[in-house]
Residue frames relative to the residue before (quaternion, step in Angstrom):
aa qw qx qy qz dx dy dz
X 1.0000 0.0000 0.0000 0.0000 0.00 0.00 0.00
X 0.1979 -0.7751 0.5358 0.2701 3.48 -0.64 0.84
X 0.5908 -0.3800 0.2665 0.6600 4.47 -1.24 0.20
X 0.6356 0.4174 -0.5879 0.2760 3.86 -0.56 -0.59
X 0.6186 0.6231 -0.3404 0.3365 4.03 0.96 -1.07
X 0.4917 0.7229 -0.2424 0.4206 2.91 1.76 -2.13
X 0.7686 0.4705 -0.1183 0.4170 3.82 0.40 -1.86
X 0.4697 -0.6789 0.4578 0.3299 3.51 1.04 -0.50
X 0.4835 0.5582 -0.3984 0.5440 3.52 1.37 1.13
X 0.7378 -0.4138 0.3842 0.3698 3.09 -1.64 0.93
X 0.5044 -0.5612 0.4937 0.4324 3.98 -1.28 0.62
X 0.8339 0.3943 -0.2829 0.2629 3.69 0.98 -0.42
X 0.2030 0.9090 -0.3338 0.1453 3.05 1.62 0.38
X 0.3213 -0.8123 0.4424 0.2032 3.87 -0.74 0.20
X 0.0455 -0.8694 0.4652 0.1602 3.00 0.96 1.02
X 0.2514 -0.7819 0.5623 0.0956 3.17 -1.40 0.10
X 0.1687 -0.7025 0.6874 0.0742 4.05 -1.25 0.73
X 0.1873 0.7261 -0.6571 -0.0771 3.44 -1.00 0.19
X 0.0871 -0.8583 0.4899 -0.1258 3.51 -0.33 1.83
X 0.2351 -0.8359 0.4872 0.0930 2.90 -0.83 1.00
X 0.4094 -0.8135 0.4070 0.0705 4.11 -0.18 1.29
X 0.8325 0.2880 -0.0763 0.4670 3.17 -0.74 0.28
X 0.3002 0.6496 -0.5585 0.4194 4.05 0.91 0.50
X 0.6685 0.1188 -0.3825 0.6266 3.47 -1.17 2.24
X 0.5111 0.6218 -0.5570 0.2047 3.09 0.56 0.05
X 0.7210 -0.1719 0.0479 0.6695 3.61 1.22 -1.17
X 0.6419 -0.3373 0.3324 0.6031 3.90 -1.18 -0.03
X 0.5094 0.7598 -0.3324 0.2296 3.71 0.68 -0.65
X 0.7303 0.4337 -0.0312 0.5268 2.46 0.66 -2.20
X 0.5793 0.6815 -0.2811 0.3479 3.52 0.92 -0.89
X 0.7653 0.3885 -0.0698 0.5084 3.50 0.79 -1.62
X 0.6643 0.2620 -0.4054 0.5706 3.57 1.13 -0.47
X 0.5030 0.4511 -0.6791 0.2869 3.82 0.28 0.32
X 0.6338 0.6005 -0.3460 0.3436 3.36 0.68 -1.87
X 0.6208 0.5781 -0.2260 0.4789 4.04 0.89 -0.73
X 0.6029 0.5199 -0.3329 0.5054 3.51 1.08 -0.79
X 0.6699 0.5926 -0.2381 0.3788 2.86 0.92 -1.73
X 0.7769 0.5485 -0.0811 0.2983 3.69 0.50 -1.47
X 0.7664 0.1122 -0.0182 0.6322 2.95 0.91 -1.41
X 0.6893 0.4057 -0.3970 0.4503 4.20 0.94 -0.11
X 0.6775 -0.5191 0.4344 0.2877 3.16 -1.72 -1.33
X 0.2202 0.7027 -0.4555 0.5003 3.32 1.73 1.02
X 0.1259 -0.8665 0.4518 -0.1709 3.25 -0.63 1.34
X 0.6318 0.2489 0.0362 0.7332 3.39 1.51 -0.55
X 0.0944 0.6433 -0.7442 0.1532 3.83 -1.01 0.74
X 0.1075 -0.7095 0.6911 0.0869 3.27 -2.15 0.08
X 0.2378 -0.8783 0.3980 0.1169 3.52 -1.11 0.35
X 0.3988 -0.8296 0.3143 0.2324 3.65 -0.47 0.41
X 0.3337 -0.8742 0.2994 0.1867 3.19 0.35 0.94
X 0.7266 0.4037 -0.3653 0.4191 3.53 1.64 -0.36
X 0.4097 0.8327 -0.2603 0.2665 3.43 1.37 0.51
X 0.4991 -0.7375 0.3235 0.3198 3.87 -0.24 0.50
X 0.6030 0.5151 -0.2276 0.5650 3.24 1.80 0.05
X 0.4440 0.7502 -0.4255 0.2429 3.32 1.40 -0.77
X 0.4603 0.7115 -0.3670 0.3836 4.00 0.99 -1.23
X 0.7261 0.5136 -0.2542 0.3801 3.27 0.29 -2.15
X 0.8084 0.4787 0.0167 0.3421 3.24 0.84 -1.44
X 0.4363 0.5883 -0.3123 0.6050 3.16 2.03 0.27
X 0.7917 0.4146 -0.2432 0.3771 3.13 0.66 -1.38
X 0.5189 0.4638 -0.4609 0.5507 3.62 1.54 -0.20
X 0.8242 0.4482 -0.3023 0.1687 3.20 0.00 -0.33
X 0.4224 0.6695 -0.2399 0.5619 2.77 1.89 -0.09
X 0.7667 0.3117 -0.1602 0.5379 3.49 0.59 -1.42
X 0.6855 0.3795 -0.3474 0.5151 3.81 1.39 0.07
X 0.4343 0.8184 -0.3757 -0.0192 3.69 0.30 0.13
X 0.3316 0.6450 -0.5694 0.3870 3.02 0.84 1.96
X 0.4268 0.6307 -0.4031 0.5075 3.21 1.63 0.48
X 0.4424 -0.5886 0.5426 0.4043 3.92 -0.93 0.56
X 0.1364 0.8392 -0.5025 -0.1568 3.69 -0.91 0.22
X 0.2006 -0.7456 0.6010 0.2065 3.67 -0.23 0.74
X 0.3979 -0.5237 0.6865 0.3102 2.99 -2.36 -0.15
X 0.0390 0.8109 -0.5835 -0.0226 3.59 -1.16 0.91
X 0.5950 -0.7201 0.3525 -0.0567 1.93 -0.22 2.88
X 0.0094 -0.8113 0.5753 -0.1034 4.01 0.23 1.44
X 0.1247 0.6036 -0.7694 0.1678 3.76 -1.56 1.04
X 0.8774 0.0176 -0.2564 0.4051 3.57 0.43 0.97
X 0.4476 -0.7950 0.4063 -0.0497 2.76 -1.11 1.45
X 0.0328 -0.9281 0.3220 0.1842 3.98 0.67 0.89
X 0.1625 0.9471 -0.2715 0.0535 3.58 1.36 -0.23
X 0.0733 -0.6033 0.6502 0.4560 3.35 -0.05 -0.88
X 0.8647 0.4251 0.0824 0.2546 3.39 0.26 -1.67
X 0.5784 0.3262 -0.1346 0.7355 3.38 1.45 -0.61
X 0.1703 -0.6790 0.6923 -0.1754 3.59 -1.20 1.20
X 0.0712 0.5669 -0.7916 0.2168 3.32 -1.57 1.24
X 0.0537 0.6895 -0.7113 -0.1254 3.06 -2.21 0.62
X 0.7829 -0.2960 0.1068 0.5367 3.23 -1.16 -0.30
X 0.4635 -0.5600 0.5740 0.3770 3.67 -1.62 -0.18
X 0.4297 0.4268 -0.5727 0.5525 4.16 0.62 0.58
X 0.5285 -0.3851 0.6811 0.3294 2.91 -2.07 -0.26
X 0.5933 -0.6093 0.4862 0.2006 2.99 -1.19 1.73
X 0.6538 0.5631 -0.3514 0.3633 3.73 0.34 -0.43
X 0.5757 0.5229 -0.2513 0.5762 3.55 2.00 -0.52
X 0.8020 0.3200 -0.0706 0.4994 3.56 1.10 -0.85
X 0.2197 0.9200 -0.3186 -0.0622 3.21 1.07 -0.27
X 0.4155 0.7239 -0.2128 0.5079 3.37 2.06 -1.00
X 0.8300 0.4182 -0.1466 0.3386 3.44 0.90 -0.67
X 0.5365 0.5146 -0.2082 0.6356 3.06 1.80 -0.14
X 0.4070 -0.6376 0.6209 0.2056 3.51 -1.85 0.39
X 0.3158 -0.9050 0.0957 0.2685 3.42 -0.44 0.03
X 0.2738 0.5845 -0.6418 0.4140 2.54 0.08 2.19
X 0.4822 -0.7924 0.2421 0.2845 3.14 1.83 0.57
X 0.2367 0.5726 -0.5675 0.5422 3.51 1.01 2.01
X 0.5307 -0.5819 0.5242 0.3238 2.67 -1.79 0.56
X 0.5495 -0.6596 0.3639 0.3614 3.48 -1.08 0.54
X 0.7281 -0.5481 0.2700 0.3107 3.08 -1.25 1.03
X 0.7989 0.1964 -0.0359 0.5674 3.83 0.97 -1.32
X 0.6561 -0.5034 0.4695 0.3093 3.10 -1.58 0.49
X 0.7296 0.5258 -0.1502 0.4107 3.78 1.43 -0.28
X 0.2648 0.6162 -0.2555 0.6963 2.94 2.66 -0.06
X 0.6813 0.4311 -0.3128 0.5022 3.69 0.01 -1.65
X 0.8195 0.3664 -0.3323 0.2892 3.32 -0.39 -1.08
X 0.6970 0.3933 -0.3256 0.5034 3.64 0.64 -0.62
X 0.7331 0.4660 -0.2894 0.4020 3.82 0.43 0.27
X 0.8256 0.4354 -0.1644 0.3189 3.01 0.98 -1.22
X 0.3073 -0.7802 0.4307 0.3337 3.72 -0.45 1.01
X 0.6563 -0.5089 0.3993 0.3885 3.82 -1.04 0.30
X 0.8937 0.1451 -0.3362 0.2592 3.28 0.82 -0.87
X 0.3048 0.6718 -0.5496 0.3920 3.17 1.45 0.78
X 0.6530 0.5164 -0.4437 0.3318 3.62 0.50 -0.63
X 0.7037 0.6125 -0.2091 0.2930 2.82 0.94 -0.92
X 0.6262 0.5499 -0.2382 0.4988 3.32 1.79 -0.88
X 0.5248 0.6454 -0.3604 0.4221 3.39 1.68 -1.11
X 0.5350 0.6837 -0.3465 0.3553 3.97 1.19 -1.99
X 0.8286 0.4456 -0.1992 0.2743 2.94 0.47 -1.95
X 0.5733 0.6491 -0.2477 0.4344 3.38 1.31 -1.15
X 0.6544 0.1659 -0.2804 0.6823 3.87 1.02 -0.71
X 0.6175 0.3609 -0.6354 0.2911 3.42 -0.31 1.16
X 0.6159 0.6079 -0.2567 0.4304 2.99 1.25 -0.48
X 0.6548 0.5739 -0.2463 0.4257 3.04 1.41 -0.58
X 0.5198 0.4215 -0.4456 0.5946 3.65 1.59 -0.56
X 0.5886 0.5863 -0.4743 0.2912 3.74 0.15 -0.97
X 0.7522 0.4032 -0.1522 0.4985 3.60 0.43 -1.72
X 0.6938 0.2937 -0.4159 0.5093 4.00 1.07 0.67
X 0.7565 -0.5354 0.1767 0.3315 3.11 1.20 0.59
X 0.3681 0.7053 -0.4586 0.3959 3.63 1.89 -0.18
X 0.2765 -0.4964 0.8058 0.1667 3.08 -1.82 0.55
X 0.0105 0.7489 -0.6539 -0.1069 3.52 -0.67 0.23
X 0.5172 -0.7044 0.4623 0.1504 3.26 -1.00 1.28
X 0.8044 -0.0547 0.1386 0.5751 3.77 0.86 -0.73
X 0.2709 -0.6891 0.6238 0.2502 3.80 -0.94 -0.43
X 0.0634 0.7536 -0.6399 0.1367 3.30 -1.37 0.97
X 0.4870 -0.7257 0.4080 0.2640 3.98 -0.82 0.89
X 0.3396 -0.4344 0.7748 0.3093 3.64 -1.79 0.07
X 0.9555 -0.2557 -0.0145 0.1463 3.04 -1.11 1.49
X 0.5886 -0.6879 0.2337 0.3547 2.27 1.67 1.76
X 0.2610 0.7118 -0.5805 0.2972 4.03 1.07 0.99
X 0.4159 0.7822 -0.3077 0.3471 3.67 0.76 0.38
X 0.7239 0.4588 0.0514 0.5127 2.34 1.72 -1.78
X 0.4780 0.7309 -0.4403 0.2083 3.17 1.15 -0.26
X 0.8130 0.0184 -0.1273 0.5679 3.66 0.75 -0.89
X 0.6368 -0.4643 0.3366 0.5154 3.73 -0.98 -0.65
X 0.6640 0.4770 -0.3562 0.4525 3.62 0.87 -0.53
X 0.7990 0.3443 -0.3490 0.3483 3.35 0.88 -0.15
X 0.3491 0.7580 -0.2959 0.4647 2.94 1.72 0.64
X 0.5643 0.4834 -0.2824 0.6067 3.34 1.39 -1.69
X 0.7403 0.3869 -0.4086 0.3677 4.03 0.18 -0.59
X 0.5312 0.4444 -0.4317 0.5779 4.08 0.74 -0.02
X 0.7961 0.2361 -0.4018 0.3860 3.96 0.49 -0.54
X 0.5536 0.6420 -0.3552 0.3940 3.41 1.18 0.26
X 0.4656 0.5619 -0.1992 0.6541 3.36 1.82 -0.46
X 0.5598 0.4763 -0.3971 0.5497 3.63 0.72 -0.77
X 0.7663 0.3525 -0.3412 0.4149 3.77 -0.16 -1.67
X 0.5715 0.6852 -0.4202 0.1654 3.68 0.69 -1.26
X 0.8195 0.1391 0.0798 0.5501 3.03 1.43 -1.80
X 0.6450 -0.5988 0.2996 0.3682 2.84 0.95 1.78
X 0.2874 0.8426 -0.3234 0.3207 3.53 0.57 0.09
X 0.1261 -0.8214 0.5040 0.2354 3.64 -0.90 0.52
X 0.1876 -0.8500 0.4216 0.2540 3.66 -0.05 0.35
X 0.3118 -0.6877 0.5448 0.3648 4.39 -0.76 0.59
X 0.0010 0.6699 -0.7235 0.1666 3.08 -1.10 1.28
X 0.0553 -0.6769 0.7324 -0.0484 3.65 -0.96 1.31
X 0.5886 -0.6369 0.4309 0.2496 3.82 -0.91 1.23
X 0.7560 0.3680 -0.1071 0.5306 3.13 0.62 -2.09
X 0.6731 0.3529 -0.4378 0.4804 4.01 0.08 -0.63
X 0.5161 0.5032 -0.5139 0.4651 4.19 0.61 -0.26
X 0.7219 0.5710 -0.1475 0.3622 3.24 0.16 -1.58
X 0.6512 0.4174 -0.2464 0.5840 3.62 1.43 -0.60
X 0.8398 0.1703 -0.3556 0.3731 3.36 0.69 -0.21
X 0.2468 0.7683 -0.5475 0.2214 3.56 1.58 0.05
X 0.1758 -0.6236 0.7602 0.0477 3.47 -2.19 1.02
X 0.4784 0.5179 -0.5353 0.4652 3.76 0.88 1.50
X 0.1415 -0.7585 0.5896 0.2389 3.42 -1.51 0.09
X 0.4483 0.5549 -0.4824 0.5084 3.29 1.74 1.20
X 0.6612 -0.6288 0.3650 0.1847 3.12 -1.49 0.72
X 0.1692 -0.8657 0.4292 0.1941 3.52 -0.70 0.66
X 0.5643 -0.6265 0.5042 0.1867 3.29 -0.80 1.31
X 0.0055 -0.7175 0.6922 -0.0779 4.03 -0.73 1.46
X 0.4257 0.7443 -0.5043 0.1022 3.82 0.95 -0.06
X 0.7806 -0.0938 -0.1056 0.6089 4.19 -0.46 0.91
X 0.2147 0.4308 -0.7542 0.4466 3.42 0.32 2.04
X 0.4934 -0.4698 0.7319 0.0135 2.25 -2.17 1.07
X 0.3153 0.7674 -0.5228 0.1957 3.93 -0.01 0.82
X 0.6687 -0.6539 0.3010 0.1862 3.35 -1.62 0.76
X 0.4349 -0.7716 0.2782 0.3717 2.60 -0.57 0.87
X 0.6074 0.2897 -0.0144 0.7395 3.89 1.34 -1.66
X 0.0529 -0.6988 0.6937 0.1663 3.28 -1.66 0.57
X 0.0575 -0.7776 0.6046 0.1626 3.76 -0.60 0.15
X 0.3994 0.7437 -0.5360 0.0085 3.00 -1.63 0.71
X 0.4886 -0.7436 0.1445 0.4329 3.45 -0.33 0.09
X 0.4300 -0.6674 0.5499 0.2593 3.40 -1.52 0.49
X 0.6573 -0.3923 0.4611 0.4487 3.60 -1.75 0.54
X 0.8051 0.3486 -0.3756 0.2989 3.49 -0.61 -1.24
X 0.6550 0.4787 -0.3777 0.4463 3.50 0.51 0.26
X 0.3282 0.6811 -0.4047 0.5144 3.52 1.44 -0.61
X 0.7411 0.5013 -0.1756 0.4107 3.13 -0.26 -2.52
X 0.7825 0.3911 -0.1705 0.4536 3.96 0.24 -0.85
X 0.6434 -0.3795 0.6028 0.2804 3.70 0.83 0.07
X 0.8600 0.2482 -0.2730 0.3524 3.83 -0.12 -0.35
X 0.5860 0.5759 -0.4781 0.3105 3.82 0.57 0.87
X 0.2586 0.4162 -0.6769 0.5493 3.03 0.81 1.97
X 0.7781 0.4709 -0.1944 0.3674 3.55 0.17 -0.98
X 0.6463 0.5604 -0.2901 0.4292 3.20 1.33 -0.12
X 0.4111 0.5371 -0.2764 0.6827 3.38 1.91 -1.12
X 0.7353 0.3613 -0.4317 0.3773 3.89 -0.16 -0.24
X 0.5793 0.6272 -0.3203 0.4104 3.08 1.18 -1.00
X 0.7898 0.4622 -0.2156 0.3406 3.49 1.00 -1.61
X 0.5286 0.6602 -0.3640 0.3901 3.12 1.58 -0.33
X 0.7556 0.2342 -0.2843 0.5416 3.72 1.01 -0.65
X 0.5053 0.4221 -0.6296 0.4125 3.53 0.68 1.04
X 0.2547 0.7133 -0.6223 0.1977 3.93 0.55 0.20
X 0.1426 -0.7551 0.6354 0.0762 3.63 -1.11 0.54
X 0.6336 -0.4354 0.4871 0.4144 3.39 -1.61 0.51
X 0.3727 0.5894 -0.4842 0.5284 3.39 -0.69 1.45
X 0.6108 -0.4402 0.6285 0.1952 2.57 -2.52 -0.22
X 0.1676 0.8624 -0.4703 0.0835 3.72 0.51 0.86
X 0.1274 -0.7851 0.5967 0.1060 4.08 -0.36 1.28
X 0.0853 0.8210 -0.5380 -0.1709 3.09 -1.18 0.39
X 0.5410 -0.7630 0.3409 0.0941 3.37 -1.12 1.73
X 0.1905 0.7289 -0.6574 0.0138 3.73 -0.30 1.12
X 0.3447 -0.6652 0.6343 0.1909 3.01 -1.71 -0.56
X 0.1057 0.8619 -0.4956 -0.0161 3.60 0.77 0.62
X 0.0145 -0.7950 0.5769 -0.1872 3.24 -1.40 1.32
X 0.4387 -0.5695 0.5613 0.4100 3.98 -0.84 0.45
X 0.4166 -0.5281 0.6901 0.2670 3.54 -1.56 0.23
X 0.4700 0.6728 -0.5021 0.2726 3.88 -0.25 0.80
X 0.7651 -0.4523 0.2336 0.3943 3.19 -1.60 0.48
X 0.4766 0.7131 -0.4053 0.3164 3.64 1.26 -0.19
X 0.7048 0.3642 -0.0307 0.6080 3.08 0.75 -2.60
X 0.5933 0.4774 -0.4815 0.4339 4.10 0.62 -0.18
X 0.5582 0.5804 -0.3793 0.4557 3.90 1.19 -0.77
X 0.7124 0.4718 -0.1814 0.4867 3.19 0.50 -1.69
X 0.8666 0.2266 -0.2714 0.3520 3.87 0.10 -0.96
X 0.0018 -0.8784 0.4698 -0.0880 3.75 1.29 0.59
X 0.8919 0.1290 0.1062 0.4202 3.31 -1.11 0.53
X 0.7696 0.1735 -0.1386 0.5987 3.42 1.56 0.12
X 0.1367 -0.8682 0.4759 -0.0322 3.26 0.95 2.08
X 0.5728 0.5439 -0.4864 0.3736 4.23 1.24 0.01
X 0.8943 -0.0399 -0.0845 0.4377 3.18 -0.19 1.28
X 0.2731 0.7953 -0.3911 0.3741 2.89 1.78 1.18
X 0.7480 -0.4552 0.1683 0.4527 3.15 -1.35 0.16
X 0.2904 0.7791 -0.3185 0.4553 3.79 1.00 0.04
X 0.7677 0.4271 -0.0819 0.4707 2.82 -0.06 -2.04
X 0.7722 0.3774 -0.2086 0.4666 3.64 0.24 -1.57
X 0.7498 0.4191 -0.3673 0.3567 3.38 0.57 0.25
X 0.4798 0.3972 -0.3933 0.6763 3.34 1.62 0.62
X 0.5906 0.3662 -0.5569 0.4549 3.91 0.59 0.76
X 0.6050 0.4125 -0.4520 0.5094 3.56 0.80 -0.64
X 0.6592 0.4101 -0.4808 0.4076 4.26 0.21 -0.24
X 0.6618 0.4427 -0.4067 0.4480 3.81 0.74 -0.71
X 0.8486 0.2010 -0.2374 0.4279 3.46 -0.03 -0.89
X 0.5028 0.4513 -0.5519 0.4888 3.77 0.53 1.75
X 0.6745 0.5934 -0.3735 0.2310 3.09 1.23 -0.25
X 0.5826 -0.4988 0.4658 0.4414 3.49 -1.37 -0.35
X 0.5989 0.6297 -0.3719 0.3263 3.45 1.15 0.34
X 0.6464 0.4707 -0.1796 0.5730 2.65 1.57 -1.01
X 0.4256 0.6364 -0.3388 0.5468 3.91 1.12 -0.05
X 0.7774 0.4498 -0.1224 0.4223 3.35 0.70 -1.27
X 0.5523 0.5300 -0.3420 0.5451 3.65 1.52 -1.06
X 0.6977 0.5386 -0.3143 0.3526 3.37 0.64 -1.18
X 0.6039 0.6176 -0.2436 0.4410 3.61 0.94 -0.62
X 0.7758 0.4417 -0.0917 0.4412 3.19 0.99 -1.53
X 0.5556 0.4257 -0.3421 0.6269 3.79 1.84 -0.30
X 0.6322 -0.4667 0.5445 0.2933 3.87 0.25 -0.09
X 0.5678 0.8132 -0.1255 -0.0238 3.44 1.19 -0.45
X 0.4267 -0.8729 0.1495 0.1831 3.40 0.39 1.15
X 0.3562 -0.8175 0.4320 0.1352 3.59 0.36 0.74
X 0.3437 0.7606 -0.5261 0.1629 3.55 0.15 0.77
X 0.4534 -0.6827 0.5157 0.2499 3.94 -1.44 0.81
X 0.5841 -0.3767 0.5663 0.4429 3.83 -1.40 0.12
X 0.7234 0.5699 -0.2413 0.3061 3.78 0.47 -0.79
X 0.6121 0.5989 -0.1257 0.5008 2.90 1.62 -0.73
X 0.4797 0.6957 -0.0852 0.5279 2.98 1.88 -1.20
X 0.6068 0.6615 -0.1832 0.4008 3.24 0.84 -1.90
X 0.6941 0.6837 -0.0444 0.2209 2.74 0.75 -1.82
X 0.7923 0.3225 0.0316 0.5170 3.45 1.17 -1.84
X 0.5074 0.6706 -0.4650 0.2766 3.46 1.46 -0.83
C-alpha cells in the first residue's frame, strides 16, 4: 500500500500539504499565518523557536491544536538587519554563531563552522523548547533547508525525527539542489515527498507568482505533494526585517497570504481532484 492507500485514498490520489514556514518570525508573519490558517487553505505551518515572535505563536498554538504544527528546526539566519541565535547559551554552541553571536547568514557559513554535535544539542533544545510551552508539534521541518547541507547533518534531523517519534519534510531533489557535499545521502526507510511546490524569484521579478501558484496547483501529481509559502503582511515590520533581500521578502509573502485565501486557489484545488491531507495524519499511519 502506498501513504495515499495508508490514509484511506485511492492509490492515485494527489495528496496535498500547504505549509506555511517561518511562524515567530515577526507579529507579521504571525497574524498572516494564524489568517491563512482560519479563514484560507494553509493547513500545516511551523514555528521557530529562537525567534522574538516565537511566544505569540506558541500561545496560538497551544490554545489552537487542531491546527498541524511543526518545529522549524532554524541554524541560519539570512537578514541583513534582523538577527537571532541559538536558544542555549552561546558559550554551549558557540560553532554556530558569528561573532556577535547570530546565526550565520548562509548555509555555507553553517557548514564550515558548525560542529555536528553542537547542532545537534542546539535541534534538541528548540524542540524541547516547543514541548516545555506546551506545543504538540505535528512533524519537523528546516529554515532553509540547512539540514541538508551535508549527509551527516542530515543523519542528525533524521535522528531527531526517530527520537521524537516524529515525521521529518524531506524532498530528495530540492535537498540535493542545495546540498554543499560530494558524499551521498542515504534516503533508505524515509518517508519523503514526492512533488514539492513553491515559488521561484524569476517569476516574482516578472509579476507572475500568483500565476505560478495556479500553475503549480494543476501540476500536483499522484503522491505526496507539499507546498512551501511564507505568508506575511507587506508592512514596515516584514519591509524592516526583509531589506535588501526582496526573495521572499516582504513583497513576496504578501502575495502568499492573497493566493492561498483566495477563491482561486479554492477553485484550483477542486479542479485537480485535490486532496487535503496534514503531517499529523501522516504521523498517524507511519
Amino acid at each position: 500500500m502506498n501513504l495515499a492507500q495508508k490514509l484511506g485514498y485511492p492509490e492515485n490520489t494527489k495528496l496535498l500539504i500547504i505549509h506555511a514556514d517561518d511562524a515567530g518570525l515577526s507579529h507579521s508573519e504571525n497574524q498572516a499565518t494564524i489568517k491563512t490558517l482560519q479563514n484560507g487553505f494553509v493547513n500545516s505551518y511551523s514555528i521557530m523557536t529562537p525567534c522574538p515572535w516565537f511566544f505569540e505563536m506558541a500561545n496560538f498554538a497551544k490554545n489552537n491544536p487542531q491546527y498541524d504544527c511543526g518545529v522549524h528546526l532554524t541554524l541560519t539566519c539570512e537578514w541583513e538587519n534582523y538577527k537571532f541565535g541559538p536558544v542555549l547559551p552561546l558559550s554551549e554552541v558557540s560553532s554556530l554563531t558569528d561573532q556577535n553571536g547570530h546565526f550565520y547568514k548562509s548555509r555555507a557559513d553553517f557548514k564550515n563552522h558548525a560542529k555536528p554535535s553542537e547542532i545537534k544539542k542546539e535541534l534538541t533544545a528548540q524542540i524541547e523548547k516547543a514541548l516545555q510551552f506546551g506545543i504538540r508539534p505535528t512533524h519537523l521541518d528546516s529554515h532553509m533547508c540547512s539540514i541538508g547541507v551535508t549527509p551527516e547533518i542530515l543523519e542528525i534531523y533524521k535522528e531527531l525525527g526517530r527520537q521524537y517519534n516524529l515525521p521529518v519534510f524531506i524532498n530528495k531533489q530540492f535537498l540535493e539542489s542545495i546540498s554543499l557535499s560530494n558524499e551521498e545521502y542515504n534516503f533508505d526507510d524515509m518517508l519523503l515527498t514526492d512533488n514539492l511546490l513553491l515559488g521561484y524569484y524569476n517569476d516574482f521579478e516578472k509579476g507572475e507568482l500568483r500565476n505560478s501558484y495556479s500553475k503549480a496547483l494543476d501540476n500536483a501529481i499522484p503522491g505526496l505533494n507539499v507546498f512551501l509559502l511564507h505568508p506575511a503582511y507587506d508592512n514596515f515590520e516584514m519591509q524592516g526585517i526583509t531589506v535588501n533581500h526582496p526573495n521572499f521578502g516582504s513583497a513576496w509573502r504578501q502575495i502568499d497570504f492573497d493566493f492561498f485565501t483566495s477563491e482561486e486557489c479554492g477553485k484550483k484545488l477542486k479542479e485537480n481532484n485535490i486532496q487535503l491531507v496534514t503531517w499529523r495524519e501522516i504521523g498517524s499511519i507511519r
